[in-house]
VOGU-3710 file (C-alpha; in Angstrom, 3 decimals, decimal comma):
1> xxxxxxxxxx> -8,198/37,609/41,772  -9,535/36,987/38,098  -10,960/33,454/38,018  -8,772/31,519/35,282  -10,420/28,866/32,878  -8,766/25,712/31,988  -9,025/24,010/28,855  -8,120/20,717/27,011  -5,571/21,496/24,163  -5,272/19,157/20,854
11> xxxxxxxxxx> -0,889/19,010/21,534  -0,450/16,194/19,239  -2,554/14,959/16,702  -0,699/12,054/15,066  0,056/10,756/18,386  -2,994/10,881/19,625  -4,338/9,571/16,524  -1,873/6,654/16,352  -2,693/5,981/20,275  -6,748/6,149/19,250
21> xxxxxxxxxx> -5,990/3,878/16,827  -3,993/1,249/18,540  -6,840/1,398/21,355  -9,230/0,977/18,596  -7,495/-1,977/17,347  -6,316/-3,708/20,397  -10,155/-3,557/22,169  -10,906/-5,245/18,370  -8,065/-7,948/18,865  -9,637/-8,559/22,720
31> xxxxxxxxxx> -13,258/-8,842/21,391  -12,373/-11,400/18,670  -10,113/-13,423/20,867  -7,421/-12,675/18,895  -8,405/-13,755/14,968  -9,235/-9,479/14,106  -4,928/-9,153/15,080  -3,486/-12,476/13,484  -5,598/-11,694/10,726  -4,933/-7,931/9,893
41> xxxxxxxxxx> -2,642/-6,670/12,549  0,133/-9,269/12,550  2,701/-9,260/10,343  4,418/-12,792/8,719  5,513/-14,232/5,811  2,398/-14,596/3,419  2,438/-14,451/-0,051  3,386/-11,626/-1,836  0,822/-11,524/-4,331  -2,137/-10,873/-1,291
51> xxxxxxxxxx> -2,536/-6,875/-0,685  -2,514/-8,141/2,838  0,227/-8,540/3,799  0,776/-5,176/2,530  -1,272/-3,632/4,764  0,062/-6,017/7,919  3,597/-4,501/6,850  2,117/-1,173/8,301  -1,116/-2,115/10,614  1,013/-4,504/13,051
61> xxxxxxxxxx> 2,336/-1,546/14,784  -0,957/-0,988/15,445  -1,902/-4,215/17,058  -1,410/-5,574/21,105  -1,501/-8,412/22,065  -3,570/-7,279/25,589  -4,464/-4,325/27,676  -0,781/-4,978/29,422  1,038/-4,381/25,991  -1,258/-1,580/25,049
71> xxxxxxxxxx> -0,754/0,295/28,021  2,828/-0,206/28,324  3,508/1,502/24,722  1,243/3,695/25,185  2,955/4,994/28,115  5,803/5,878/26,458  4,030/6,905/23,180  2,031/9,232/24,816  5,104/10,510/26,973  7,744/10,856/23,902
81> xxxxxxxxxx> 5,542/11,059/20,845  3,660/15,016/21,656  7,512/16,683/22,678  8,613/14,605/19,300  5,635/15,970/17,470  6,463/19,729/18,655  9,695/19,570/17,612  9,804/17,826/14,415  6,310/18,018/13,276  3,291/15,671/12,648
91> xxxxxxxxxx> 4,653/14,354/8,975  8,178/13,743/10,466  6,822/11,759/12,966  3,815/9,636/10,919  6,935/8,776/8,771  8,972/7,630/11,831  6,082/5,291/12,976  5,639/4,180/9,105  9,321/3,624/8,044  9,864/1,446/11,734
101> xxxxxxxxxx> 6,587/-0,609/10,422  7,730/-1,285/7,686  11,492/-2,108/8,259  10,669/-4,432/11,337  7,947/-5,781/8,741  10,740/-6,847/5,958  13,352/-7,880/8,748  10,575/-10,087/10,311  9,550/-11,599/6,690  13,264/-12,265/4,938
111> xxxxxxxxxx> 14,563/-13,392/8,666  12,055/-14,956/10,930  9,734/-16,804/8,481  8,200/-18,378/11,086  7,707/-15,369/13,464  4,892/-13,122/13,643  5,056/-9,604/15,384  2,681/-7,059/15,972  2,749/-4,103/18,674  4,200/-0,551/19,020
121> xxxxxxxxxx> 7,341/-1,586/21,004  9,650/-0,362/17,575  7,981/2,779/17,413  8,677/3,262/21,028  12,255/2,360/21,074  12,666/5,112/18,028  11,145/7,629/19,656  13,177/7,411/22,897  16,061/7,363/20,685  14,779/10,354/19,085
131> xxxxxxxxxx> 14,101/11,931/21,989  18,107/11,889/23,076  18,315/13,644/20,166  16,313/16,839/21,401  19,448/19,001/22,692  21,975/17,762/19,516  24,038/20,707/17,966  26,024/20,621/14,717  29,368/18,586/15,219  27,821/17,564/18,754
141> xxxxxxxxxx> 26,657/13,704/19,795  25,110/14,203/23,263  26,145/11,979/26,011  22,650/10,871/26,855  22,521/9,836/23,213  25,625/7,648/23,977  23,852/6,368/27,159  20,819/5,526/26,007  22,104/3,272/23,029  24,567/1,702/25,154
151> xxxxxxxxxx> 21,894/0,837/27,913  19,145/0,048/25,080  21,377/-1,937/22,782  22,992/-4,230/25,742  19,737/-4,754/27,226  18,301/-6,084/23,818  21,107/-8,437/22,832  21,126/-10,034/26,077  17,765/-10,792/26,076  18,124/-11,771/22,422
161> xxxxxxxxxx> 20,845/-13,750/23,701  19,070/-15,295/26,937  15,087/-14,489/27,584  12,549/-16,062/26,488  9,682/-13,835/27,205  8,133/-13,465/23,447  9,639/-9,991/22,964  10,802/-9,214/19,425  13,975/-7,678/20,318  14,499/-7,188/16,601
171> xxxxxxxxxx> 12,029/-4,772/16,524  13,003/-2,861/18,695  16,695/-2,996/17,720  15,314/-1,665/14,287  13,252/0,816/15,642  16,211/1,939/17,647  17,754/2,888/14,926  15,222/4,216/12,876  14,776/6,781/15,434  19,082/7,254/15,726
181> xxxxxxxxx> 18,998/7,862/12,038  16,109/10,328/12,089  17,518/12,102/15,290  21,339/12,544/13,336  19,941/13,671/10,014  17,158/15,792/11,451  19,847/17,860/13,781  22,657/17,960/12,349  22,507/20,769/10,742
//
Protein backbone atom coordinates (compact mmCIF):
# COMPACT_ATOMS: atom_id res chain seq x y z
CA UNK A 1 0.00 0.00 0.00
CA UNK A 2 1.58 3.43 -1.18
CA UNK A 3 1.86 5.65 1.91
CA UNK A 4 -0.41 8.84 1.09
CA UNK A 5 0.67 12.44 2.27
CA UNK A 6 -1.73 14.89 3.60
CA UNK A 7 -1.57 18.43 3.19
CA UNK A 8 -3.17 21.78 4.33
CA UNK A 9 -4.94 23.46 1.29
CA UNK A 10 -5.47 27.49 1.07
CA UNK A 11 -9.74 26.72 0.13
CA UNK A 12 -10.69 30.19 0.81
CA UNK A 13 -8.73 33.11 0.99
CA UNK A 14 -11.14 36.00 1.64
CA UNK A 15 -12.71 34.01 4.26
CA UNK A 16 -9.97 33.14 5.87
CA UNK A 17 -8.67 36.51 5.54
CA UNK A 18 -11.86 38.17 6.83
CA UNK A 19 -11.83 35.44 9.84
CA UNK A 20 -7.82 36.45 10.46
CA UNK A 21 -8.89 39.68 10.55
CA UNK A 22 -11.81 39.68 12.85
CA UNK A 23 -9.47 37.51 15.27
CA UNK A 24 -6.96 40.15 14.81
CA UNK A 25 -9.33 42.77 15.76
CA UNK A 26 -11.39 41.22 18.41
CA UNK A 27 -7.97 39.96 20.56
CA UNK A 28 -7.25 44.07 19.92
CA UNK A 29 -10.82 45.04 21.31
CA UNK A 30 -10.06 42.38 24.48
CA UNK A 31 -6.55 43.87 25.12
CA UNK A 32 -7.78 47.50 25.22
CA UNK A 33 -10.83 46.74 27.25
CA UNK A 34 -12.87 47.72 24.68
CA UNK A 35 -11.72 51.60 23.59
CA UNK A 36 -9.52 49.87 20.14
CA UNK A 37 -13.62 48.60 19.04
CA UNK A 38 -15.76 51.73 20.17
CA UNK A 39 -13.15 53.65 18.70
CA UNK A 40 -12.52 52.09 15.17
CA UNK A 41 -14.66 49.05 14.98
CA UNK A 42 -18.07 50.37 16.03
CA UNK A 43 -20.18 51.98 13.93
CA UNK A 44 -22.65 55.23 15.11
CA UNK A 45 -23.71 58.35 14.18
CA UNK A 46 -20.56 60.72 14.12
CA UNK A 47 -20.07 63.44 12.02
CA UNK A 48 -19.85 63.18 8.57
CA UNK A 49 -17.06 65.32 7.91
CA UNK A 50 -14.50 62.68 10.12
CA UNK A 51 -12.99 59.90 7.58
CA UNK A 52 -13.88 57.77 10.53
CA UNK A 53 -16.72 57.04 10.48
CA UNK A 54 -16.04 56.07 7.04
CA UNK A 55 -13.95 53.50 7.81
CA UNK A 56 -16.37 52.24 10.97
CA UNK A 57 -19.09 51.99 8.06
CA UNK A 58 -16.88 48.98 6.86
CA UNK A 59 -14.44 47.87 9.94
CA UNK A 60 -17.52 47.14 12.43
CA UNK A 61 -18.10 43.92 10.75
CA UNK A 62 -14.92 43.29 11.79
CA UNK A 63 -15.24 43.92 15.45
CA UNK A 64 -16.68 41.39 18.61
CA UNK A 65 -17.59 42.27 21.33
CA UNK A 66 -15.78 38.90 23.16
CA UNK A 67 -14.33 35.55 22.41
CA UNK A 68 -18.24 34.26 22.68
CA UNK A 69 -19.30 36.57 19.69
CA UNK A 70 -16.15 35.86 17.79
CA UNK A 71 -16.47 32.33 17.90
CA UNK A 72 -20.04 32.13 17.28
CA UNK A 73 -19.66 34.01 13.72
CA UNK A 74 -16.92 32.52 13.07
CA UNK A 75 -18.55 29.27 13.19
CA UNK A 76 -20.73 29.90 10.65
CA UNK A 77 -18.29 32.09 8.59
CA UNK A 78 -15.93 29.54 8.42
CA UNK A 79 -18.73 26.84 7.68
CA UNK A 80 -20.69 28.95 4.80
CA UNK A 81 -18.13 31.46 3.64
CA UNK A 82 -15.26 28.63 1.73
CA UNK A 83 -18.52 26.57 -0.21
CA UNK A 84 -19.73 30.44 -0.92
CA UNK A 85 -16.25 31.34 -2.02
CA UNK A 86 -16.05 28.13 -4.45
CA UNK A 87 -19.00 28.85 -5.99
CA UNK A 88 -19.19 32.45 -6.52
CA UNK A 89 -15.68 33.50 -6.17
CA UNK A 90 -13.46 35.58 -3.77
CA UNK A 91 -14.64 39.23 -5.31
CA UNK A 92 -18.35 38.14 -5.15
CA UNK A 93 -18.03 37.36 -1.79
CA UNK A 94 -15.55 40.46 -0.37
CA UNK A 95 -18.46 42.48 -1.96
CA UNK A 96 -21.15 40.53 -0.03
CA UNK A 97 -19.30 41.16 3.34
CA UNK A 98 -18.68 44.97 2.12
CA UNK A 99 -22.17 45.90 0.73
CA UNK A 100 -23.86 44.14 4.29
CA UNK A 101 -21.22 46.62 6.17
CA UNK A 102 -22.12 49.16 4.75
CA UNK A 103 -26.00 48.91 4.47
CA UNK A 104 -26.35 47.82 8.24
CA UNK A 105 -23.84 50.90 8.67
CA UNK A 106 -26.41 53.59 6.98
CA UNK A 107 -29.57 51.74 8.49
CA UNK A 108 -27.85 51.95 11.96
CA UNK A 109 -26.84 55.83 11.37
CA UNK A 110 -30.30 57.39 9.66
CA UNK A 111 -32.38 54.93 12.21
CA UNK A 112 -30.81 54.18 15.50
CA UNK A 113 -28.85 57.40 16.26
CA UNK A 114 -28.24 56.30 19.43
CA UNK A 115 -27.19 52.66 18.67
CA UNK A 116 -23.88 51.40 18.00
CA UNK A 117 -23.20 47.93 16.28
CA UNK A 118 -20.27 46.14 15.48
CA UNK A 119 -19.81 42.22 14.76
CA UNK A 120 -20.14 39.78 11.80
CA UNK A 121 -23.69 38.56 12.68
CA UNK A 122 -25.02 40.47 9.05
CA UNK A 123 -22.47 38.89 7.13
CA UNK A 124 -23.48 35.63 8.60
CA UNK A 125 -27.13 35.87 8.13
CA UNK A 126 -26.26 36.72 4.19
CA UNK A 127 -24.29 34.04 3.71
CA UNK A 128 -26.72 31.40 5.05
CA UNK A 129 -29.14 33.02 2.89
CA UNK A 130 -26.80 32.67 0.14
CA UNK A 131 -26.08 29.44 0.82
CA UNK A 132 -30.02 28.31 0.16
CA UNK A 133 -29.28 29.64 -2.89
CA UNK A 134 -26.59 26.91 -3.94
CA UNK A 135 -29.07 24.40 -5.86
CA UNK A 136 -31.39 27.52 -7.56
CA UNK A 137 -32.22 26.92 -11.34
CA UNK A 138 -33.66 29.47 -13.77
CA UNK A 139 -37.51 30.02 -13.05
CA UNK A 140 -36.85 27.85 -9.76
CA UNK A 141 -37.07 29.33 -5.88
CA UNK A 142 -35.94 26.34 -3.77
CA UNK A 143 -37.98 25.33 -0.87
CA UNK A 144 -35.14 25.53 1.59
CA UNK A 145 -34.83 29.09 0.34
CA UNK A 146 -38.53 29.53 1.41
CA UNK A 147 -37.69 27.82 4.77
CA UNK A 148 -34.92 29.45 5.74
CA UNK A 149 -36.41 33.08 5.33
CA UNK A 150 -39.50 32.11 6.91
CA UNK A 151 -37.63 30.55 10.01
CA UNK A 152 -34.89 33.50 9.90
CA UNK A 153 -37.28 36.36 9.36
CA UNK A 154 -39.91 35.18 12.24
CA UNK A 155 -37.20 34.51 14.54
CA UNK A 156 -35.78 38.14 14.08
CA UNK A 157 -39.01 40.12 14.38
CA UNK A 158 -39.96 38.41 17.42
CA UNK A 159 -37.02 39.08 19.09
CA UNK A 160 -37.15 42.59 17.64
CA UNK A 161 -40.50 42.52 18.97
CA UNK A 162 -39.75 40.91 22.55
CA UNK A 163 -35.84 40.19 23.62
CA UNK A 164 -33.77 42.17 25.01
CA UNK A 165 -30.49 40.49 24.68
CA UNK A 166 -28.40 43.43 22.77
CA UNK A 167 -28.69 41.70 19.38
CA UNK A 168 -29.06 44.04 16.40
CA UNK A 169 -31.71 42.20 14.71
CA UNK A 170 -31.53 44.90 12.06
CA UNK A 171 -28.46 43.72 11.00
CA UNK A 172 -29.10 40.79 10.47
CA UNK A 173 -32.48 41.40 8.81
CA UNK A 174 -30.30 43.51 6.31
CA UNK A 175 -27.79 41.11 5.88
CA UNK A 176 -30.51 38.63 5.20
CA UNK A 177 -31.30 40.18 2.44
CA UNK A 178 -28.23 41.24 1.10
CA UNK A 179 -27.38 37.70 0.76
CA UNK A 180 -31.33 36.90 -0.84
CA UNK A 181 -30.56 39.54 -3.37
CA UNK A 182 -27.09 38.26 -4.25
CA UNK A 183 -28.32 34.54 -4.23
CA UNK A 184 -31.52 35.61 -6.93
CA UNK A 185 -29.40 37.74 -9.21
CA UNK A 186 -26.33 35.53 -9.08
CA UNK A 187 -28.55 32.26 -10.20
CA UNK A 188 -30.97 33.17 -12.01
CA UNK A 189 -29.75 32.85 -14.99
Amino acid sequence: MKNKRVKIVLNAPVILAFAALCLIVTLLGIQSGGRILHNYFTTYRASLSSFWTYFRAFSHVLGHSGWAHFANNMCYILLLGPMLEEKYGGKRIAGVILITALATAVINFIFFPSVGILGASGVVFAFILLTSFTGFGSGEIPITFILVAAIYLGQEIINGLIGADNISQMAHIIGGAVGALAGWNWNRR
